[in-house]
TORMI-816040 format. One record per residue (C-alpha): x, z, y; residue number from 0. Coordinates in nm, 2 decimals. Example, Ala and Ser with C-alpha at 12.3 -4.5 7.8 and 13.67 -1.06 7.14 Angstrom:
BEGIN
{east->1.23; up->0.78; north->-0.45; pos->0}
{east->1.37; up->0.71; north->-0.11; pos->1}
***
This chain:
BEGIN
{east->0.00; up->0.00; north->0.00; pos->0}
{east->0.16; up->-0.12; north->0.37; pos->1}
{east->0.00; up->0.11; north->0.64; pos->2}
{east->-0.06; up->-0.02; north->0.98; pos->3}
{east->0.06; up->0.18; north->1.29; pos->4}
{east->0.04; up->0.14; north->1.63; pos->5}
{east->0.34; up->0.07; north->1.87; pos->6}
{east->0.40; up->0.20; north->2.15; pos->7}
{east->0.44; up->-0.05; north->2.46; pos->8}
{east->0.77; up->-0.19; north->2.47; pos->9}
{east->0.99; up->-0.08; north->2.74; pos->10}
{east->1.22; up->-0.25; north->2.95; pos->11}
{east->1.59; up->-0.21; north->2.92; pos->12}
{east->1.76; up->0.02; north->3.24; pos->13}
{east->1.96; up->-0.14; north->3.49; pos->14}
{east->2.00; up->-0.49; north->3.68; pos->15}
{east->1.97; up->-0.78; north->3.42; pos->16}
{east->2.21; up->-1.00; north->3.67; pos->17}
{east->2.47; up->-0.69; north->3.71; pos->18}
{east->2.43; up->-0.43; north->3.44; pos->19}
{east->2.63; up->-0.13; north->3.52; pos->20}
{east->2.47; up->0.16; north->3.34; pos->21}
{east->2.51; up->0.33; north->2.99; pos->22}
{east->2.22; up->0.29; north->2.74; pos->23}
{east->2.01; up->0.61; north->2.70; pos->24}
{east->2.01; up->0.84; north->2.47; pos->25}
{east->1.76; up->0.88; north->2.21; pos->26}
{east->1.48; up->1.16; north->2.20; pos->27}
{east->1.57; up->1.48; north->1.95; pos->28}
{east->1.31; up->1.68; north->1.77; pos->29}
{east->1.39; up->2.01; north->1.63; pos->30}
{east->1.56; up->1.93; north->1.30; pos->31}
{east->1.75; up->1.60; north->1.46; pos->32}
{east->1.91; up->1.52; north->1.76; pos->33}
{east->1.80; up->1.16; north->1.89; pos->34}
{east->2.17; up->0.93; north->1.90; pos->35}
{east->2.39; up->0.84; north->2.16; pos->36}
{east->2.30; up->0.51; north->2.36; pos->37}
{east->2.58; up->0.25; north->2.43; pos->38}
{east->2.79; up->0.28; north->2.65; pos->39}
{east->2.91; up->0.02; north->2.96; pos->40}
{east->3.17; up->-0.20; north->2.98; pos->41}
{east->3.29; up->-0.38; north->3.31; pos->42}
{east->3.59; up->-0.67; north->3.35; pos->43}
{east->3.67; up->-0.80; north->3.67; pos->44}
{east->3.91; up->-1.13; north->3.63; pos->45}
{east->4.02; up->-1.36; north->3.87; pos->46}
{east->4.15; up->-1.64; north->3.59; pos->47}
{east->4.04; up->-1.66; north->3.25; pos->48}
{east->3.87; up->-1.42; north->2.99; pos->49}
{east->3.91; up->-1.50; north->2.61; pos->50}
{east->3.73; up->-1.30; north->2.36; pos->51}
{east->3.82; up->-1.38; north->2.01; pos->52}
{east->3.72; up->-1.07; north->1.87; pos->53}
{east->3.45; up->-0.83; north->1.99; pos->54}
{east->3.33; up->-0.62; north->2.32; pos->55}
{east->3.08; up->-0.35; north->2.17; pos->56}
{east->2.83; up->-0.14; north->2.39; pos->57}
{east->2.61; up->-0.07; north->2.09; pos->58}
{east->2.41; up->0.23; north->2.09; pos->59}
{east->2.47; up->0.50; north->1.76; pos->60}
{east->2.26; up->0.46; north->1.45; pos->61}
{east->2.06; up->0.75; north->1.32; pos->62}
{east->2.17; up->0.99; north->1.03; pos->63}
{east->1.85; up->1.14; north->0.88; pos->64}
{east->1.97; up->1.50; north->0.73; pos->65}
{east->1.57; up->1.65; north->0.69; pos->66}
{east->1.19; up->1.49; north->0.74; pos->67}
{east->1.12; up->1.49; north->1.12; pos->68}
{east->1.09; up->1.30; north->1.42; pos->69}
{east->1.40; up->1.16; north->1.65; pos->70}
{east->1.47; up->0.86; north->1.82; pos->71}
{east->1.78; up->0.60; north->1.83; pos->72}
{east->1.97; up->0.54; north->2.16; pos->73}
{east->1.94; up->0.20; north->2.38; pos->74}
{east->2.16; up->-0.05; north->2.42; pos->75}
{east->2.45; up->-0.05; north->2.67; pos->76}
{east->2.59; up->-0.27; north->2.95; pos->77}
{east->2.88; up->-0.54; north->2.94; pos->78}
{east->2.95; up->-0.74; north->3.27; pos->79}
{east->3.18; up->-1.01; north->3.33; pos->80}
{east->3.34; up->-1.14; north->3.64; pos->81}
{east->3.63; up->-1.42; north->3.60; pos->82}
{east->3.66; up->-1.81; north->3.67; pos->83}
{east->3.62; up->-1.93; north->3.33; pos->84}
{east->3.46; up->-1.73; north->2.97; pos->85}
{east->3.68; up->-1.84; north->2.66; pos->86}
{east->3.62; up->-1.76; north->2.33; pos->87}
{east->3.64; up->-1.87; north->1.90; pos->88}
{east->3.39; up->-1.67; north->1.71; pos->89}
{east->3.41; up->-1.36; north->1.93; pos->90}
{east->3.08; up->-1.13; north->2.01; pos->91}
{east->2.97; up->-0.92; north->2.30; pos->92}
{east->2.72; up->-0.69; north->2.19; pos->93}
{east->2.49; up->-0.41; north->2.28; pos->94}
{east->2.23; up->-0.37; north->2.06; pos->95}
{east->1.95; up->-0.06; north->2.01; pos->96}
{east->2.02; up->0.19; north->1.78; pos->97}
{east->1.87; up->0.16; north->1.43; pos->98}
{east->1.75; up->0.43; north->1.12; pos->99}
{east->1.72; up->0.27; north->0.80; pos->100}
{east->1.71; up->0.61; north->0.55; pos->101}
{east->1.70; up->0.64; north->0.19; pos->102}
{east->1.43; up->0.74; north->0.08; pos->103}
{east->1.56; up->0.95; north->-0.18; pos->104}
{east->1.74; up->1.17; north->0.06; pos->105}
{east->1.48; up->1.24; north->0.34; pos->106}
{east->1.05; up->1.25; north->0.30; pos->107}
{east->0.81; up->1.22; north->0.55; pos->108}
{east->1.11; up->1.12; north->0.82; pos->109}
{east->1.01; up->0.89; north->1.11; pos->110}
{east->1.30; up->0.80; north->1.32; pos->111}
{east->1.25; up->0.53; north->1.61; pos->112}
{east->1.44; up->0.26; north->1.71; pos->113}
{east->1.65; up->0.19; north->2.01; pos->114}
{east->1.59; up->-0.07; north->2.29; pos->115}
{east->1.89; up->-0.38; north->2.34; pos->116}
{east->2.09; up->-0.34; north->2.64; pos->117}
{east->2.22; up->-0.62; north->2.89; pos->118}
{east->2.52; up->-0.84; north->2.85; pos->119}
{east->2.58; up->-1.07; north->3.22; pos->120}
{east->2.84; up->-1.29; north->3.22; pos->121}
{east->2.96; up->-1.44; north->3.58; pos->122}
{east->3.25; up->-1.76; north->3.62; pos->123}
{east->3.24; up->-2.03; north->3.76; pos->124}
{east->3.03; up->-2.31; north->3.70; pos->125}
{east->3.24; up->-2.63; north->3.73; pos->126}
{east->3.55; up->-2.48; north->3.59; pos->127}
{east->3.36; up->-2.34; north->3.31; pos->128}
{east->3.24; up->-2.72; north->3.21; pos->129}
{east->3.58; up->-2.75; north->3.05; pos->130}
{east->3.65; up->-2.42; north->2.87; pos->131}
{east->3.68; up->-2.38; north->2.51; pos->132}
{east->3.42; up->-2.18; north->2.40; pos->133}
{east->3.28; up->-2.18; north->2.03; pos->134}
{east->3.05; up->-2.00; north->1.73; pos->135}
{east->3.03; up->-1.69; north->2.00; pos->136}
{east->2.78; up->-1.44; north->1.93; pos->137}
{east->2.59; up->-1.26; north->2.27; pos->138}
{east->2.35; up->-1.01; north->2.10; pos->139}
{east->2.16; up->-0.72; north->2.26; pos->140}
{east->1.91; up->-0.69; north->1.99; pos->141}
{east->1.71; up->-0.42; north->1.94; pos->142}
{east->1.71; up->-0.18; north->1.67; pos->143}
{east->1.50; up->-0.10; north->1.37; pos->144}
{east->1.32; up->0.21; north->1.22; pos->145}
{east->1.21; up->0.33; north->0.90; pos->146}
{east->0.84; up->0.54; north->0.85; pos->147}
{east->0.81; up->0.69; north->0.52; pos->148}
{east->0.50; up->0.93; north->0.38; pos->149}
{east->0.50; up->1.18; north->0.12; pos->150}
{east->0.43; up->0.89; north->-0.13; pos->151}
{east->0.77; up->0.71; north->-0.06; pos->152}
{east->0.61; up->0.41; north->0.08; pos->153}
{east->0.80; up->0.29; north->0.37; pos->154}
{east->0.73; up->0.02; north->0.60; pos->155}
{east->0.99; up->-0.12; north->0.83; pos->156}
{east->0.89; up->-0.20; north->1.22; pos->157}
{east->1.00; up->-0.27; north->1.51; pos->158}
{east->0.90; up->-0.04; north->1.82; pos->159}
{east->1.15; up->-0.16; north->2.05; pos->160}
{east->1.29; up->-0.51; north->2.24; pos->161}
{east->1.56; up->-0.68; north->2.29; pos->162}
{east->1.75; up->-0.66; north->2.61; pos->163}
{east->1.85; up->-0.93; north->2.83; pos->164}
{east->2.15; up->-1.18; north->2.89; pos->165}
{east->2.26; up->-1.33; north->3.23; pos->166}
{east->2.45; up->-1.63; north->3.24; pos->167}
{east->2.58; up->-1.83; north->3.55; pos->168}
{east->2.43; up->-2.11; north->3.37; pos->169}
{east->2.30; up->-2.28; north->3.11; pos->170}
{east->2.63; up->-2.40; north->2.95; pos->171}
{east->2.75; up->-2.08; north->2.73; pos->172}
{east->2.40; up->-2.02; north->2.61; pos->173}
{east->2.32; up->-2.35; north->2.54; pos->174}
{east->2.62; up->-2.37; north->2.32; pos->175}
{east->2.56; up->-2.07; north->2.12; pos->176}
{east->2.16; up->-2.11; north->2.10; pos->177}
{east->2.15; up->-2.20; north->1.72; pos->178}
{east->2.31; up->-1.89; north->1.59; pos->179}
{east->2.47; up->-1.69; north->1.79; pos->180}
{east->2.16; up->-1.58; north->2.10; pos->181}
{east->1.96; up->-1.26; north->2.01; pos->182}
{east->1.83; up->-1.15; north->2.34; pos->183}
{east->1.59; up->-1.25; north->2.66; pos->184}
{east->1.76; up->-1.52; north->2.83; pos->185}
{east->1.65; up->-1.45; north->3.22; pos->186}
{east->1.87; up->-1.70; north->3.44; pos->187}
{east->1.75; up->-2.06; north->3.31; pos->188}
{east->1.73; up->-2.37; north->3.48; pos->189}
{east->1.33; up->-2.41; north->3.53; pos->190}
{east->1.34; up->-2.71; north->3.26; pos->191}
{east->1.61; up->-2.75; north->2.99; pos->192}
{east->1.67; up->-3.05; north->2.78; pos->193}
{east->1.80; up->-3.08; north->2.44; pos->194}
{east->1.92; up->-3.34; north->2.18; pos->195}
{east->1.76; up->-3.08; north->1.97; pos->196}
{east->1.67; up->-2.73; north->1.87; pos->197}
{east->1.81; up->-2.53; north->1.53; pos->198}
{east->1.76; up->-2.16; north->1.54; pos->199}
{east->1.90; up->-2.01; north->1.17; pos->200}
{east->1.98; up->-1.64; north->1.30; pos->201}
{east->1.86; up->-1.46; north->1.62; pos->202}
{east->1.60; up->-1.39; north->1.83; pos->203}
{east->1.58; up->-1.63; north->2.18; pos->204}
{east->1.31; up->-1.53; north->2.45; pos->205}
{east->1.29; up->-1.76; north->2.73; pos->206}
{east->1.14; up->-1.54; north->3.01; pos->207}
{east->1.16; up->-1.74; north->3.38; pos->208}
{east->0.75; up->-1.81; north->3.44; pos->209}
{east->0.68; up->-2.18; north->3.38; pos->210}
{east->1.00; up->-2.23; north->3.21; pos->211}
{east->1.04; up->-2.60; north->3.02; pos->212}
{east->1.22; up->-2.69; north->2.71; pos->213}
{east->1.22; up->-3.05; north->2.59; pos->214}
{east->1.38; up->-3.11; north->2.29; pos->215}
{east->1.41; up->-3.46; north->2.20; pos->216}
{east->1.44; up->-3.45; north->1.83; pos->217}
{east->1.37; up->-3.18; north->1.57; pos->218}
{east->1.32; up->-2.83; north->1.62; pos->219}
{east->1.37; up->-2.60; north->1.31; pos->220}
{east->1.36; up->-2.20; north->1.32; pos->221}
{east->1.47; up->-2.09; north->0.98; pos->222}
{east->1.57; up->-1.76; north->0.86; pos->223}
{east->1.45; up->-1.39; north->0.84; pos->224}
{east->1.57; up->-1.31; north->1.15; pos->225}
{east->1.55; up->-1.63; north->1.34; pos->226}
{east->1.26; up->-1.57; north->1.64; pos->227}
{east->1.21; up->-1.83; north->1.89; pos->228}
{east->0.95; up->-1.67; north->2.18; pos->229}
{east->0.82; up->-1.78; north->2.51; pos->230}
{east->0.71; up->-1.55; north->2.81; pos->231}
{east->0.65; up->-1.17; north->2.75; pos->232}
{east->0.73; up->-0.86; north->3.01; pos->233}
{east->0.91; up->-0.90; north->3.31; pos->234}
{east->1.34; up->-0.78; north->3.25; pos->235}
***
């Protein structure tokens, strides 16, 4: 048997979407459990060229379940760019929500709920950017996940939080990484984007800006568990 619950409304990540500066928050406690430590904010000011081949983390603390209560996961937390030109080969920026996903044969009647993304902006400039190397980069500030179980061991897993936002100067890095390596609201768009075409196998792509346009031009194919491509939704 799946039961149903009702989510709370979805709350927006803290901060400036085009200049994130602040730490995620921390997650509510209860009395058995403190809630876990949000992410925390990362800032680099560059005048040339920043290359990440590896990874910038701002991720907020998964949850460790020791008894049956309530508690929450932290949020998501900041990473902000500045330089002329972004370079990267298979690097990832991330600050994603908190997550509890408990075994069940360690902790009954536990609810635990999950943290909020936080915001990733990344500022260069645009005609020097047209020729930087950038490729298979991952931006994520996805949120987390949380695990309800009852007496009766059936769990269900939801999702009661969003995912945060990313800020590009332009449409070039995002466009790039679209496919498979975007999980976030996209808020700085061009009005009307066109594409050869569209193949999202991992990720989760909002395209906020009211009225915004996508033309793709030949197939589009979302594909995978995790793959979510959305349109609209709150205001960042």
């Amino acid at each position: 048997m799946v039961r149903a619950y009702t989510l709370p409304r979805r709350t927006m990540p803290c901060g400036d979407a085009e200049e994130p500066v602040l730490a995620g928050s921390s997650g509510a406690g209860s009395k058995y459990n403190l809630g876990t430590a949000g992410g925390g904010a990362v800032r680099i000011d560059a005048t040339g060229v920043v290359t990440v081949d590896g990874t910038i983390c701002a991720d907020a603390a998964d949850a460790t379940v020791t008894s049956g209560t309530y508690a929450g996961c932290g949020a998501g937390g900041s990473i902000c760019v500045f330089c002329r030109t972004f370079c990267g080969e298979g690097g990832a920026l991330t600050a994603n929500g908190g997550s509890a996903n408990v075994a069940l044969q360690a902790v009954n009647n536990a609810s635990y709920f999950a943290g909020g993304g936080g915001r990733i902006a990344i500022h260069y400039d645009a005609v020097a950017q047209a020729s930087a190397d950038v490729s298979g980069m991952t931006f994520s500030v996805a949120e987390g996940w949380a695990m309800k179980a009852d007496r009766n061991r059936q769990d269900t897993y939801f999702g009661d939080a969003d995912a945060g936002t990313l800020w590009f100067t332009d449409d070039q890095l995002p466009l790039k990484s679209l496919g498979s390596g975007i999980w976030g609201q996209l808020v700085n768009t061009a009005s009307e984007l066109d594409l050869d075409s569209l193949s999202l196998t991992w990720g989760r792509v909002r395209f906020v800006k009211p009225g915004v346009r996508v033309n793709v031009a030949g197939d589009v194919i979302v594909s995978g568990a995790t793959a979510r491509l959305e349109f609209g939704g709150d205001t960042p």
